[in-house]
N, C-alpha and C positions, 0 to 999 in steps of 0.2 A: 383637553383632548389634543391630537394630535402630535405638532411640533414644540408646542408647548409642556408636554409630558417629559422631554427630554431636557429641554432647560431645567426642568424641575431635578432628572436624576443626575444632570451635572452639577447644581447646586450640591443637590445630598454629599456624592462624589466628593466636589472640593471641601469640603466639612469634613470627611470622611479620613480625606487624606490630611488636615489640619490636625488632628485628632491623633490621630496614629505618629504623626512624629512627635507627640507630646505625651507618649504612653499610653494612649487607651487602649485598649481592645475593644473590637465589636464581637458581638457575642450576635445570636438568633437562636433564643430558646426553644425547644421542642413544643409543640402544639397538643401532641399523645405522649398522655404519662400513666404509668400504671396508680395501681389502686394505692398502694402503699404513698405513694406523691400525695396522694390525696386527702388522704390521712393523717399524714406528718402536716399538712398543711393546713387541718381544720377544714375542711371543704365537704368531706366524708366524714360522719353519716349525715347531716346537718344538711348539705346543700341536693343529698343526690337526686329527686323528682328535679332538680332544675339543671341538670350535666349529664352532656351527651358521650355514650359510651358505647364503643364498637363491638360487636357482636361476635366476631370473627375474633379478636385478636386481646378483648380483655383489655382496654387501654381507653382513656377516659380524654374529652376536648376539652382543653384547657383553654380560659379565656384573657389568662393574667399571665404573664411571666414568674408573678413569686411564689409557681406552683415548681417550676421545673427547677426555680435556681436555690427553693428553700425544703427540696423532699428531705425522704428520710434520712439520703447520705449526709445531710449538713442539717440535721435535727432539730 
């Protein structure tokens, strides 16, 4: 808590910036992915009583990243 939260996002930061001059990219995968993400990914039909899907917009929470980085477009 507090002052210490930021120590913490300087650490990240200098990491961050070590990283990036040696070629990484940071990435921050989407959270809401359509149905088809879900599908390509094995997740659908198989998991759906346990994943939450919005109402309004048709888009399902995702709780892993190798839903958004491995949908249908990269098969």
């Amino acid at each position: 808590m507090g002052d210490i939260v930021f120590l913490q996002f300087a650490l990240i930061r200098s990491a961050m910036d070590i990283l990036v001059e040696k070629g990484f990219i940071p990435v921050i995968p989407p959270v809401l992915v359509r149905e088809e993400a879900m599908y390509g990914t094995g997740f659908l039909p198989a998991d759906e009583a346990q994943i939450y899907k919005t109402a309004e917009d048709d888009l399902y929470l995702v709780g892993t990243a190798e839903v958004a980085a491995r949908g249908p477009a990269h098969g």
